[in-house]
Every structure is written in C-alpha cells, then in structure tokens.
C-alpha positions in Angstrom: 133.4 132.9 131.7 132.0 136.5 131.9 128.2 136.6 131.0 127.2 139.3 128.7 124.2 141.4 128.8 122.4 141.5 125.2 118.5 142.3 124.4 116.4 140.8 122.0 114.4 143.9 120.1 111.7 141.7 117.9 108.4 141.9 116.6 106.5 138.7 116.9 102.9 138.6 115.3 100.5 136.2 117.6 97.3 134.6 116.5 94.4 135.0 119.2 91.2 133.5 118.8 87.9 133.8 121.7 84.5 133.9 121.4 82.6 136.7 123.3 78.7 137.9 124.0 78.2 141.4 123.3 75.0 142.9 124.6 74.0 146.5 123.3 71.5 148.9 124.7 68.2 148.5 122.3 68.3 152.8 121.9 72.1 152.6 120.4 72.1 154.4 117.5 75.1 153.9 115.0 74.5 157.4 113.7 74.2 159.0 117.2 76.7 160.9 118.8 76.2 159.7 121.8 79.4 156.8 123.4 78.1 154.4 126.2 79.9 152.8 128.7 81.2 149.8 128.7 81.6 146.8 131.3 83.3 144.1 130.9 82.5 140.8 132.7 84.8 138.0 133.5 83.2 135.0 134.1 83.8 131.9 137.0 85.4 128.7 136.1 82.1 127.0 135.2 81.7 129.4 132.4 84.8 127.9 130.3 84.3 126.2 127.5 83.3 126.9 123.7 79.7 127.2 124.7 78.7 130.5 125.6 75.7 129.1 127.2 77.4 128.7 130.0 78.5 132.2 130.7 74.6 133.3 130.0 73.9 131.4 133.4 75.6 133.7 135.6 76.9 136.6 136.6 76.6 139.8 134.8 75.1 138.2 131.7 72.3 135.7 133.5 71.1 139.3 134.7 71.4 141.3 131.7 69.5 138.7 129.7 66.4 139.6 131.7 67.2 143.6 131.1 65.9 144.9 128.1 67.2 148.5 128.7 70.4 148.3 130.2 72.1 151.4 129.8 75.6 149.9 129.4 76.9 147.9 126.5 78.6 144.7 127.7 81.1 142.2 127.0 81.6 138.8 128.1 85.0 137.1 127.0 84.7 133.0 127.3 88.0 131.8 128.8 89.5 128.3 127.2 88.9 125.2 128.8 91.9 124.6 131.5 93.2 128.3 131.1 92.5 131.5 133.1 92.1 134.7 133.0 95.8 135.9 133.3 96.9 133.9 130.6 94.6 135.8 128.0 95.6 139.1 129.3 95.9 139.8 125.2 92.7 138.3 123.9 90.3 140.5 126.6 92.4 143.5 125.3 92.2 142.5 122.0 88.3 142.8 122.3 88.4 146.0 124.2 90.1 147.4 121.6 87.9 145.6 118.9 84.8 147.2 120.2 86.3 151.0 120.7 87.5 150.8 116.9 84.0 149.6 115.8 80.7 151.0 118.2 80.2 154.2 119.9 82.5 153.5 123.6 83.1 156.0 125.8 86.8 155.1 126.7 87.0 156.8 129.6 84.0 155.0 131.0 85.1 150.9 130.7 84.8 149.2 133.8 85.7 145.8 135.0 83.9 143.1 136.7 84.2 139.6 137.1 82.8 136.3 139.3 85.2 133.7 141.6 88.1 133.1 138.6 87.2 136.5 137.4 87.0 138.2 140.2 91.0 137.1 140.3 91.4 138.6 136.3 90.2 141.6 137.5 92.9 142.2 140.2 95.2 141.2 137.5 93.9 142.9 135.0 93.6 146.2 136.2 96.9 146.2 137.8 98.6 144.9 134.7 96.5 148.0 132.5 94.9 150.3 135.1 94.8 152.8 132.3 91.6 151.0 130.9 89.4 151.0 133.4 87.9 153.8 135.0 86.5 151.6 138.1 86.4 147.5 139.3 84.2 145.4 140.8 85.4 142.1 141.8 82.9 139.3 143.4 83.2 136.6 145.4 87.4 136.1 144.5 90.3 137.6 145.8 93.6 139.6 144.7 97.1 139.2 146.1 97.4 142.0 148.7 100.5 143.4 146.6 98.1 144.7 144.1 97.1 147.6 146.0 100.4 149.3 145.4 99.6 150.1 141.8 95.9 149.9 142.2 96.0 152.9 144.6 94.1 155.4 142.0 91.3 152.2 141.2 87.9 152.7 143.1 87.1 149.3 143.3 83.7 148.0 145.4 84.6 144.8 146.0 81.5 142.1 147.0 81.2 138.6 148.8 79.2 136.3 150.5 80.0 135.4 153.9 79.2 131.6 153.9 81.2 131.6 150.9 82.4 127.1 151.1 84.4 127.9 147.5 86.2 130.9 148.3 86.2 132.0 151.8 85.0 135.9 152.2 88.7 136.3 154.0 90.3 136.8 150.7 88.0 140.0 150.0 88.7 141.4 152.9 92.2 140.9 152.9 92.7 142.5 150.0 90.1 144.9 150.7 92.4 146.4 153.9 95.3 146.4 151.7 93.5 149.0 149.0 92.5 150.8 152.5 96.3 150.8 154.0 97.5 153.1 150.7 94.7 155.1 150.4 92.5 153.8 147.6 88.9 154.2 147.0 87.8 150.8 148.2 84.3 149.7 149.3 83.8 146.3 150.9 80.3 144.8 151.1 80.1 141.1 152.8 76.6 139.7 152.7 75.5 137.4 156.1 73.9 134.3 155.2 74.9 134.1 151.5 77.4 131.8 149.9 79.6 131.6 146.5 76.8 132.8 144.2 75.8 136.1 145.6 76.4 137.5 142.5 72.3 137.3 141.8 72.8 140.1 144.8 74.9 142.0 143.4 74.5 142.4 139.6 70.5 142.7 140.8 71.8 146.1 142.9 71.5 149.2 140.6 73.5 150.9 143.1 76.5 149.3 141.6 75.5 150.9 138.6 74.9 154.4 139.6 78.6 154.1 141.8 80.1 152.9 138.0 78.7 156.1 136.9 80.5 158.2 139.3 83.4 157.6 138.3 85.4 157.8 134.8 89.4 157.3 133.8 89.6 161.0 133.5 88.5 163.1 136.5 88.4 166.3 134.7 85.7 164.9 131.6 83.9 163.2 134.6 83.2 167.0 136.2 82.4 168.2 132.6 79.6 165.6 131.9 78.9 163.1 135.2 76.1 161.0 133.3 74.5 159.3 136.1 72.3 155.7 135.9 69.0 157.8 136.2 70.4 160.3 133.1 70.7 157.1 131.3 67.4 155.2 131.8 66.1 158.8 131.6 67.1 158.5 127.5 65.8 155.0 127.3 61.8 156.3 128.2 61.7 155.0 131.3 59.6 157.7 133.3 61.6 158.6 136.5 62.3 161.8 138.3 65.7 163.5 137.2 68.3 163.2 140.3 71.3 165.7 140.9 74.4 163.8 140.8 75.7 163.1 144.2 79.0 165.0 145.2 82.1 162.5 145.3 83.9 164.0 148.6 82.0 161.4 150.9 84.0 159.0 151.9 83.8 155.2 151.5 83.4 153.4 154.9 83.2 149.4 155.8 80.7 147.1 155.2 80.3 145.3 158.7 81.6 142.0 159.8 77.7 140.2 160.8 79.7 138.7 163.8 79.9 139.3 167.7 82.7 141.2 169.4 85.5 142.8 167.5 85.6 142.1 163.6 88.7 141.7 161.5 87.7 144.9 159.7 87.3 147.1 162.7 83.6 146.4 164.0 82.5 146.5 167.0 79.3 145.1 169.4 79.2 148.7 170.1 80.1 150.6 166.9 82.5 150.6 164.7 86.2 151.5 164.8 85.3 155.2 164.4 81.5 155.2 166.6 80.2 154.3 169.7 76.4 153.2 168.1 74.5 152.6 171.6 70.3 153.0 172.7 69.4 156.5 173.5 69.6 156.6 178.2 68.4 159.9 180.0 72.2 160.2 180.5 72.2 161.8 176.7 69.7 163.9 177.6 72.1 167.4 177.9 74.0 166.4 174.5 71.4 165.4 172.8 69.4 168.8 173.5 72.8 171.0 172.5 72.9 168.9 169.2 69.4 169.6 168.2 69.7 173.6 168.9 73.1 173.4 167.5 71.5 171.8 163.8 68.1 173.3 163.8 68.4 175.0 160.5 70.5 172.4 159.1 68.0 169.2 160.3 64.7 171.1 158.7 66.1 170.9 155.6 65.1 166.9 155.9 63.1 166.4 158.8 58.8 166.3 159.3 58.0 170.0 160.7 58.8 170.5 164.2 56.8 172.7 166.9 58.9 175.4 168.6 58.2 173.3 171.7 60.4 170.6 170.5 63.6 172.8 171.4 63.0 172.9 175.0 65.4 170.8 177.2 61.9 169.3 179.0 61.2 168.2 176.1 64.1 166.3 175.5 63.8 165.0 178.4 60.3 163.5 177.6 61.4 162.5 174.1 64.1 160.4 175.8 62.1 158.8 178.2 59.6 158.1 175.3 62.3 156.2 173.3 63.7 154.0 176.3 59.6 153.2 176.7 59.2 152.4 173.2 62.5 150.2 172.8 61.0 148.4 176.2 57.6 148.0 174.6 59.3 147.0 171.3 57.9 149.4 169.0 60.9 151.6 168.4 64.5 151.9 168.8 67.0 155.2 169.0 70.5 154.6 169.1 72.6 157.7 169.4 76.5 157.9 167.4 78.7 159.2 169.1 83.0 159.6 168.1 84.8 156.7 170.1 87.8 158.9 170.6 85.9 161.7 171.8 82.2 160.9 172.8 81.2 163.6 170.7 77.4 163.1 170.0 77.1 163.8 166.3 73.8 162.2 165.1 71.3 159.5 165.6 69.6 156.4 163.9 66.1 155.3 165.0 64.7 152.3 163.9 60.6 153.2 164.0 57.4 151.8 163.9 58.2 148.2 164.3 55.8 145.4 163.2 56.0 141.8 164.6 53.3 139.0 163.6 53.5 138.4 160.0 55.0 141.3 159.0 58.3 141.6 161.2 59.4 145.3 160.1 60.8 148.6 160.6 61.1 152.0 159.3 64.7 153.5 159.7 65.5 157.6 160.1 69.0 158.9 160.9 70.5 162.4 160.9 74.3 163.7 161.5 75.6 167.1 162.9 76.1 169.1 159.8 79.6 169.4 160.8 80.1 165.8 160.2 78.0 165.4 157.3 79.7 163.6 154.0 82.7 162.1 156.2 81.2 158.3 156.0 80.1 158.1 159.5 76.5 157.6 158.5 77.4 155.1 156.1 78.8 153.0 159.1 76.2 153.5 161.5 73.0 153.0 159.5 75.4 149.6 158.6 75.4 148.9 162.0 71.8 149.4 163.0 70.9 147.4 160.4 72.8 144.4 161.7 71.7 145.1 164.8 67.9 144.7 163.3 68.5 141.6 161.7 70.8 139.3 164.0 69.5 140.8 167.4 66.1 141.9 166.7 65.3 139.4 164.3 63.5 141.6 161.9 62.7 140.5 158.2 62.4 144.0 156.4 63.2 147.8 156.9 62.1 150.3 154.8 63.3 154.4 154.2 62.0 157.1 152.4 64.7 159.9 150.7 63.8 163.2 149.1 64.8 162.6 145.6 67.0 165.3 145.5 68.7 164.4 149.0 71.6 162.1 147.1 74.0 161.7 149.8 71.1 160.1 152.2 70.2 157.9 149.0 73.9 156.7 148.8 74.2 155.6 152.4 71.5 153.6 152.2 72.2 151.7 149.1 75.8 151.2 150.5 74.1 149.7 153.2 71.8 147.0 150.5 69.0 149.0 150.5 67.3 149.0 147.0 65.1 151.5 145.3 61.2 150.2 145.4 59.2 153.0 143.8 58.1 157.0 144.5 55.9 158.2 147.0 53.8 161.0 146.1 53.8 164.1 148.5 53.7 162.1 151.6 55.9 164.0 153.9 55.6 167.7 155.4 59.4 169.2 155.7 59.5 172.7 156.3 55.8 173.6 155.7 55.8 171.7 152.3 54.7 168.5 151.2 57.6 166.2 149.6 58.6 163.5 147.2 60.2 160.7 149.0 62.1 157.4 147.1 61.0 154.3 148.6 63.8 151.9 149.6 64.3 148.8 151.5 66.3 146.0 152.5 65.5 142.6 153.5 67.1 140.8 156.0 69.8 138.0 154.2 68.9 135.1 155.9 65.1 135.1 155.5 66.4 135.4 151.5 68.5 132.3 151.8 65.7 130.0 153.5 63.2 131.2 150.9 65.7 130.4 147.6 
C-alpha cells in the first residue's frame, strides 16, 4: 500500500469560556486619547479554580490590590481546575484581544508575567506568539532551554528565590544561560535566603516596572515616545521629579550566585567572570593615581568637590593607606575592579561609613573609567560588593544616593535590589553646586526572612 499525502483545509468554530480580573488605572479616561500598557499575569497552580479569590492572594494581583494608582491596566486569566497554562493558549489570547477591541491598549506595550505554573505559560506563551509581547517576566518557574531559539529578540528579566523547596532556582538559571548563549536580552536575579514566594519581592520592585517601560514590540515607536514609570505616575498627581529616560545601550549583566567559590553562572570569590573585585593594597597605588588623572573631568560630573591636592600621587598614597586602616578598623571598605583578562583598573566600589550595634549599615559609592562606562561592569560589581556586605560582613542595610538625572547609576543599583526610598534635598556639593540626590537602599535577604 502507498500512503497518500492529503490536507485537511477546515474551519472549526470553538467555544472558550474563563473568568479573568481586570484592574484599570483610576485616571483612565474612555474619552482620552491616551492607550496604557498592559500586563498580563499568569497565576501559580494554587490560583485554579472558579474562584478568583484565589488569584487575588498572590502574585501580581495580591500587590496591585494594595495600589491605587498603578499605571498599567492588568489582566489575570484563572486557569481550570486540573489544566495549565499551555492548554488555554486560545482563551488568554482571546482576552488579549477582547481588551484591545474594547479599552484604550497600547499594543505595542503588553507584557507578560506569571508565578511557578505561570512562570512556565510565559516561556510558552511568548515563544508560541512572541509578536504580542513587547517584554517577559517569568518568576520562580522555568522554560525548556529550546525556547531561547525563538525567544532571542524577548528581553525577559527572569526572578527566583534561591531556597526555592518547590521549584529549585536551577531551572531559572538554566534557562537564563540559554537566552544568554544566542544573544537575548536576559536578566537573571536570584534572591539568597528566599523561597517559592518571592514574588512579594518582586512585584513590590518598581524597578521591574520602569525596565517594562523601556522596552515596547516596536523599537522605532519606542524612540518616538519612551513613556517611562515616573512619566506615568507623573499623570496620576503623584508629586515626583521628572527623570530623563535611561539610554538602552547598557548591557544586561548577572545577578550573582550568593555561594562560595565558582558559581554556575560565572561568579567568582574574587569577581565575576569579567572582574577581579578585590580591597584597595598600596600595590594599586600607581594605577589607581593614572585612573583618577585620566577621569578627572569625567568623575566631577558625579563626585563631592575635590581639592587640587587630591591629584597628587602622595596623596594617593595616603588615601590608600587610609582605606586599608579603615577596612582594619571596620569603618569602611574600598575594593578596586579591575578586567580579569587584563588587570586593567577601571573603577572602584567603596562601601562607607559603616555602623555596627543596632544599626549594622553602610553607605555604598562606586565610579567606572568613562571608557567603560554603560558596558555592565558596574552592574556586576556593585552585585558583588553587595554580597560581599551581607554574607561576609554581615551587614543588615546599605543605602545610596543618585542625582536624579544620573539614570544609568539609578539602574545599576535597582538591578542590584536596591529600592527607591525618597529625595533628599540639596545635600551634596558636585562641582561647586549643591544637588538633588534619590535615596535608595537594600536590605540584606536574610534578616527579611527571619523577620516575616
């Protein structure tokens, strides 16, 4: 018998039927101009059912409930009882579409999010229709690594907890370095001392929200407009200083494995797979005086005022000798980043003004040879310091200040967890004037868990 090769060509009409939450910003405006973005949320397996109740408890929606100006409209499918999330591919679309035919959606602003089970529909998902989203943020899941051949173009910022006894963080990162090995956009953030639910983390972060922002399914009407999250809570009254949008050319680094020796992801005791990240010695004294002439004009763009006595190579000296003092004395600690390849010195992190007793603090200050600048090296060092503060030096808190304006500095830091805290007023001389400077800070993981 010869088989024959024949194709069915048939319409078949299919019945769908799912019940969603829809939460809208309290300024939309049906006869407004103005299209919002648009995330949608898929929830974990505790949230299926035919209640929504349980898909209000967590996630994206537990947090939004609390927000009364959220400046995204969001959608929360509820998956059946015993199904998942790539088996109602066609209901989620279905709404998608459903809410672009009826409210004011920006289509080429949707993103996609989703906890545990729907951290695995969004893998799916956007590889099976990467068209709709303009950026994904899976938490606490995993993807099959052969995703990342058609989800090369998808930034994706993918989050998990590393004490994780549901799904083990090894499934993030696994298909974390696959995105890296064919060039995607790809952020990994692991978060020590935090289990399954670290979503409270993450949807809490309005970095995630400002990184959404940055990015849209059409490059060219994202240079054209390039709304950011302050733009939008700017239109909602709330009374913050207007931002410049932060220029997408730096690069996306790492998040560190919290763990000794050499990390899956490239981490190292000493650095990372690009740095050496090691305490200032008097043996960096000659680089670290050529580095400072070499960036003057660059550095007081950001730094306190400096006296033309601070360019002198005895003065290095001393300033070296005063840092190995301090980090003896414990009251402050300069690490200087150097290339691994090379040695190249190329900037510097100093954790400052450390407080023990009851308060168990830092500040943190870093700069980076304006030759280097926007290439994600901060990004992994400040990462690294930061570890270092919590799991060697045992701090609780570190705080930074940012000039407002100063975006890239504000992005490294939030990639590293810090979060925004308020505005000081004036507080810092740079370059013979008196500057703004965002508060931020990050608390160590660990002292989090114990407290909750």
């Amino acid at each position: 018998m010869n088989g024959q090769e024949l194709r069915i060509d048939k319409q078949i009409l299919k019945t769908i039927r799912m019940k969603y939450l829809l939460y809208v910003p309290s300024t939309y405006e049906e006869s407004d101009s103005k299209k919002w973005p648009l995330i949608l949320y898929l929830h974990g397996a505790g949230g299926n059912g035919t209640q929504t109740d349980a898909i209000r408890r967590e996630g994206l929606p537990a947090h939004v409930e609390n927000e009364r100006n959220f400046p995204f409209i969001v959608v929360a499918p509820q998956c059946p009882l015993g199904a998942f999330w790539n088996t109602r591919e066609d209901e989620v679309l279905a709404i998608l579409d459903e809410l672009e035919e009826h409210w004011l959606i920006d289509p080429d602003r949707v993103y996609l999010t989703g906890f545990s089970m729907g951290a695995y529909g969004v893998w799916q998902l956007a590889e099976h229709h990467p068209e709709r989203f303009a950026a994904i943020a899976p938490v606490s899941g995993g993807g099959d690594p052969a995703h990342a051949r058609k989800l090369k173009d998808m930034p994706a910022w993918i989050f998990h907890g590393m004490d994780d006894q549901v799904i083990g963080s090894t499934e993030s990162e696994k298909i974390a370095e696959a995105m890296r090995g064919v060039g995607a956009e790809v952020e990994l953030t692991l978060y020590p001392g935090m289990g399954h639910d670290c979503w409270k983390k993450v949807y809490a972060n309005e970095g995630l929200y400002r990184w959404f922002l940055e990015h849209a399914s059409s490059p060219q009407r994202m240079a054209r407009t390039g709304e950011t999250w302050m733009e939008a809570y700017q239109e909602m009254d709330h009374h913050q200083p207007q931002q410049e949008k932060e220029s997408l050319d730096e690069s996306l680094s790492t998040r560190p494995e919290w763990a000794n020796g050499e990390s899956a992801l490239g981490l190292y005791h000493d650095g990372t797979e690009r740095l050496r990240v090691e305490l200032v010695s008097e043996s960096d004294v000659s680089d670290l005086f050529a580095h400072e002439l070499k960036n003057k004009a660059f550095f007081l763009q950001f730094t306190a005022t400096r006296e033309d006595s601070f360019y002198t190579y005895e003065e290095q000296v001393a300033r070296v000798r005063r840092s190995v003092d301090a980090a003896a004395a414990d009251t402050r600690y300069s690490f200087m980043i150097r290339e691994r390849q090379s040695g190249q010195l190329i900037g510097g992190v100093d954790l400052m003004d450390v407080k023990r007793g009851s308060l168990q603090s830092a500040w943190i200050g870093y700069s980076i040879d304006g030759d280097y600048n926007g290439k994600g090296y901060m990004t992994e060092a400040v990462r690294f310091v930061v570890r270092h503060a919590f799991e060697v030096l045992a701090l609780h808190r570190i705080e930074a200040g940012v000039m407002p304006h100063n975006q890239g500095s504000l992005r490294v830091l939030e990639k590293a967890g810090f979060e925004r805290e308020g505005l000081c007023r004036r507080n810092v001389n740079i370059n013979g004037r008196w500057q703004d400077h965002v508060l931020l800070a990050i608390v160590n993981p660990k002292d989090m868990a114990e407290e909750e």
